[in-house]
Phi, psi and omega in degrees: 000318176298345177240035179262327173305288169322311189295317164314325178301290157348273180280326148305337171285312170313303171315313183266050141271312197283332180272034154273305189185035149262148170305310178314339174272007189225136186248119196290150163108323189238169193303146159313320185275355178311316174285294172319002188234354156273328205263002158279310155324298170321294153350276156001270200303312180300331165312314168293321192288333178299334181351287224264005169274350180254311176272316159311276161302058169301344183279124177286341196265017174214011181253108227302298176310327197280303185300325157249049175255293188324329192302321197270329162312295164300316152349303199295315179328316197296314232269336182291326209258304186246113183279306181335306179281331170322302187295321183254046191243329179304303163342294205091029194265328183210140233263175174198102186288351179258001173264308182304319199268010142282019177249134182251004168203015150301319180278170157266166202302191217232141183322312186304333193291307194308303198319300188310321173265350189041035158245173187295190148248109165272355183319084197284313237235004166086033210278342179324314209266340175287001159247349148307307225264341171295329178254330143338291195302317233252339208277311176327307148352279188274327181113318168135346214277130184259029172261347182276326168275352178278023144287340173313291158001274191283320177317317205281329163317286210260009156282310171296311184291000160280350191258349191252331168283327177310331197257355158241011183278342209280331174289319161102086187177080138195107175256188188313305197258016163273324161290346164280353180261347160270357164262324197248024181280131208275358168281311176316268203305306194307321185278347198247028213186006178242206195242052167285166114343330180287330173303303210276309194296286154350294196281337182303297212262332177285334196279342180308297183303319209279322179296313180328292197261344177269122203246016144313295184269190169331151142329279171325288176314321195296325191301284169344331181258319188258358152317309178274331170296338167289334212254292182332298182274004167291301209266356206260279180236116200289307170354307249266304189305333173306326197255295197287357156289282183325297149353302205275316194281341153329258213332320193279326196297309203293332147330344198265155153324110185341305198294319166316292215306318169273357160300297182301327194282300156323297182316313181279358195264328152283357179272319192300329203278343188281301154351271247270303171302308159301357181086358185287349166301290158313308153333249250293318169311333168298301151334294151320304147299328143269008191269313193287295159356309198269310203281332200281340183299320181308323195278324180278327180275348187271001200015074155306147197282308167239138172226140193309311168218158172242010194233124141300156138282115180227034177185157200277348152268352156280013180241332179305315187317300184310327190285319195268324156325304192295302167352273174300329156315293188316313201283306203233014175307196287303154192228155159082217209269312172302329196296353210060332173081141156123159185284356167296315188274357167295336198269314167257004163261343161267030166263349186292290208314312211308324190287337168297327206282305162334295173313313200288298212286351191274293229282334176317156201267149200169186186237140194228116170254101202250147164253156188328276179333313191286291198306307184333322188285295175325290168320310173308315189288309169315319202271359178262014163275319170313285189304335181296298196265042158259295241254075204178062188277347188269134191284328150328313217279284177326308190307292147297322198293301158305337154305033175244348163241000200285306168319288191295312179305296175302328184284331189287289166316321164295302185279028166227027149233120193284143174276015141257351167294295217292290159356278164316326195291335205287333193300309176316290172300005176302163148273148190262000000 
């Protein structure tokens, strides 16, 4: 334990040198002291959630932080003896079945489950093992301690969201009360700052965002930053990449010359229509309807305490029915009779109201000026709002889950509403 400390000690003092005064940490226009005091906060928050994954969640094999750190603890066991299998389980080169079978959450469920439940594994991409195989990598390091690792965490975190405020201060579009609404939205630091998928998924989709819109560097560079950050959040939560390839291709059509812009706007209506005709349309809406299956069966052999919904889809007018409910789940879910009640969920239903107020004061008649990135954002949130409250019946679930678009959407919103619209709008309602 004295030298599990020690490494803490280490690396936090390290750390907080380097966001002290490497550049890549300084964000122009604001105080020095601005990062290093976001990435404590963060630490901070991430520390209650281990808390309450520890005193709370007592069961390890099902708390969500722990089951894959134990996982990666056995990974770690391999390297003094069989190094090999360390590598080639961190890898990915090859399987090691004496190793595997002492993992409780490596595999995806398990055949007797699938049988049992009688649906599929939408798990495509295996994502369990992308956060095993990060704390595998982290244990040589850390010592085993797992609070050391969440400075990792959280560094690689607060490491995107500078590189995604660096590329909009540069756009001259992030003031004070737009960076808070992309770091500091309280759902956002808590779910987003511990040794979740959600952490990872964040950092993923700002460096994505950041290679995108910054057009200061290279080509090359940017492909370097956002390749691997796409692959990341492919493997991490694959859904996610469903709703940000459109996105992304918005961005670029509206980027293009009116004359392009209608070429491509063709090109794609033929592709879409190209989709629709191989049936790949369908799959993938199938996909869906087992994935919401799946999840509801999970929830139910799992006596989730609360859920959003209790009905599969099994036909394409309950999946129609189904688009604007799902919707409204993702954006400002659960609210009411569903929420469950506790203080997580008091904590997002006032940032859902904040986002309502946000929507009403935008819809206000006004001259609303969105850039390419801002519509991009939009969109990115509808349709990943979608795929959340179709397929996401546990209200926990929502709850997390949505921070993977909450940031960019309050960042979007904040910074087209001026504090002389709001003025005006309040101004109106005085009595007279």
């Amino acid at each position: 334990m004295l030298i599990q400390g020690f490494l803490f000690v280490f690396w936090l003092a390290l750390m907080l040198m380097a966001l002290w005064r490497l550049p890549m940490f300084r964000l122009p226009g604001f105080d020095k002291r601005t990062v290093p005091l976001l990435f404590v906060l963060k630490c901070a928050a991430g520390a209650a959630l281990i808390a309450i994954y520890t005193f709370y969640y007592t069961d390890r094999k099902t708390a969500d932080i722990y089951k894959f750190f134990d996982d990666a603890a056995v990974i770690a066991q391999q390297l003094p003896e069989h190094p090999s299998r360390y590598v080639n389980l961190v890898l990915g080169l090859q399987q090691e079945p004496e190793v595997e079978q002492q993992l409780s959450n490596w595999a995806p469920h398990s055949e007797q489950w699938l049988r049992f439940s009688q649906t599929t594994d939408s798990n495509l991409f295996h994502s369990n093992r992308m956060v095993t195989r990060i704390h595998a990598l982290l244990f040589p390091l850390t010592g085993g301690w797992i609070v050391t690792h969440l400075l990792f965490f959280n560094l690689f975190v607060v490491l995107a969201l500078c590189s995604l405020s660096k590329a909009l201060i540069a756009k001259d579009s992030l003031s004070t009360i737009g960076l808070l609404s992309l770091w500091c939205m309280p759902s956002v630091m808590f779910w987003c700052s511990g040794l979740l998928k959600d952490s990872l998924v964040l950092a993923g989709l700002a460096l994505v965002f950041a290679a995108v819109i910054n057009t200061q560097n290279s080509p090359a560079r940017r492909l370097m930053v956002g390749v691997p950050a796409f692959l990341l959040v492919l493997l991490t939560k694959y859904y996610v990449v469903a709703a940000l390839i459109p996105a992304l291709f918005l961005f670029l059509l509206l980027r293009l010359k009116p004359k392009l812009r209608v070429v491509s706007f063709i090109a794609l209506i033929f592709f879409v229509l190209g989709v629709i005709y191989l049936g790949l349309a369908e799959d993938a809406i199938q996909m869906l309807w087992s994935k919401r299956e799946e999840a509801l069966k999970s929830a139910i052999l799992g006596e989730a305490r609360s859920m959003a919904f209790y009905t599969p889809v099994e036909d394409w007018a309950q999946f129609v029915a189904e688009i604007l409910p799902s919707v409204w789940r993702g954006l400002v879910g659960p609210l009411g009779d569903t929420s469950g009640g506790g203080p997580f969920v008091w904590m997002a239903a006032a940032e859902s109201v904040l986002l309502l107020l946000c929507l009403g004061l935008l819809v206000w008649p006004g001259k609303h000026r969105f850039s390419h990135f801002a519509w991009s954002v939009l969109l990115f949130s509808l349709l990943l709002a979608f795929i959340v409250g179709f397929t996401t019946p546990v209200t926990g679930g929502l709850l997390r889950y949505k921070t993977a678009y909450l940031p960019f959407l309050m960042y979007v919103l904040s910074e087209r509403l001026s504090l002389e619209r709001i003025k005006g709008f309040l101004t109106r309602w005085r009595v007279r």
